[in-house]
Kinemage of the C-alpha trace (Angstrom):
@kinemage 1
@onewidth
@group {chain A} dominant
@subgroup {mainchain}
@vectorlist {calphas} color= white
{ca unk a 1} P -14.672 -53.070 90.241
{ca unk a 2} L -15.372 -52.127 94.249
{ca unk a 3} L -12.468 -53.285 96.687
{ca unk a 4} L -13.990 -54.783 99.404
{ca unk a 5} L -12.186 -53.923 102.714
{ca unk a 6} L -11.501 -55.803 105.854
{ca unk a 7} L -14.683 -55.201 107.702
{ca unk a 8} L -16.669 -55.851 105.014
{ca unk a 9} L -14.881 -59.472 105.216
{ca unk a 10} L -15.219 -59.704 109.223
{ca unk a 11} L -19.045 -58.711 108.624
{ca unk a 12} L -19.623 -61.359 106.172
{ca unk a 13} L -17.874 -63.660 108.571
{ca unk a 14} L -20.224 -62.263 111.346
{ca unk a 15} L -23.185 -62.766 109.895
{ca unk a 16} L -22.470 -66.384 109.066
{ca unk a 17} L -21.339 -66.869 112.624
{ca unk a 18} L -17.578 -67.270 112.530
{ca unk a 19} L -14.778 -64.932 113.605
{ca unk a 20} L -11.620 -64.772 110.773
{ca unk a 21} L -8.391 -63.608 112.277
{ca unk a 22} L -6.452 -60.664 109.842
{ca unk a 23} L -4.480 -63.439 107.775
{ca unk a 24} L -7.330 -64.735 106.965
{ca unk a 25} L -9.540 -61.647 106.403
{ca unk a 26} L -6.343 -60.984 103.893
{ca unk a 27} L -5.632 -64.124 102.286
{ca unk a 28} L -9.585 -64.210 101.186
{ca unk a 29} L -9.090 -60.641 100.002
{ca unk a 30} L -6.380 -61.570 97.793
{ca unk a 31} L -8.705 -64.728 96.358
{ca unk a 32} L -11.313 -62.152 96.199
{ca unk a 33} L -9.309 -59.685 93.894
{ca unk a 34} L -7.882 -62.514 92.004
{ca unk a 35} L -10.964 -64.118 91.065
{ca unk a 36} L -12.491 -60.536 89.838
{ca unk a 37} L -9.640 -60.187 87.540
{ca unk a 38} L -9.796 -63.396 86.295
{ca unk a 39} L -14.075 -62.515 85.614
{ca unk a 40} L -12.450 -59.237 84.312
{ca unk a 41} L -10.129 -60.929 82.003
{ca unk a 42} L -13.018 -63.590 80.761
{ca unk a 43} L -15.536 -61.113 79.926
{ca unk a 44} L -12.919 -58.960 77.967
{ca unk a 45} L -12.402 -62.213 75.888
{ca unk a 46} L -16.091 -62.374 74.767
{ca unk a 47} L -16.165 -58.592 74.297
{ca unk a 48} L -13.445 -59.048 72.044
{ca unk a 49} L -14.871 -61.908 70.241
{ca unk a 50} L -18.573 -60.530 69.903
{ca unk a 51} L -17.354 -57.113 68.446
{ca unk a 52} L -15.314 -59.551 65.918
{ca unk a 53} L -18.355 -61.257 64.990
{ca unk a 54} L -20.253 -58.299 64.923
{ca unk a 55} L -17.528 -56.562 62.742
{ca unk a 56} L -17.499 -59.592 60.168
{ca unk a 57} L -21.436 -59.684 60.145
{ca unk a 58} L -21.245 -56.091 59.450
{ca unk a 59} L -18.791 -56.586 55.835
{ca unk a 60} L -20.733 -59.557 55.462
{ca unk a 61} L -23.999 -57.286 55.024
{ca unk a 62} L -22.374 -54.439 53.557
{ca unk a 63} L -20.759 -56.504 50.382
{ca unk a 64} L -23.945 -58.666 49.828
């Protein structure tokens, strides 16, 4: 996934008309990363569990 780096935070901040100081810039990278591993991790779960289904489907069809 794209890092996002600390202007790109103050920007956003910027263009919604507040200044962040460099904690905070950092702290809400940290959320940032942590959430898009956690989005990461979910849709490697469904991956997993669609190519399972698909995989059963698939003997299902071939011993029919």
């Amino acid at each position: 996934m794209e890092k996002f780096s600390k202007e790109y935070f103050k920007s956003l901040a910027n263009q919604i008309m507040f200044d962040l100081s460099d904690a905070e810039v950092e702290e809400l990278q940290a959320e940032f990363s942590d959430l898009e591993a956690q989005i990461q991790k979910l849709t490697d779960n469904y991956i997993a569990e669609v190519d399972k289904a698909v995989e059963e489907k698939t003997k299902e069809i071939l011993t029919v």
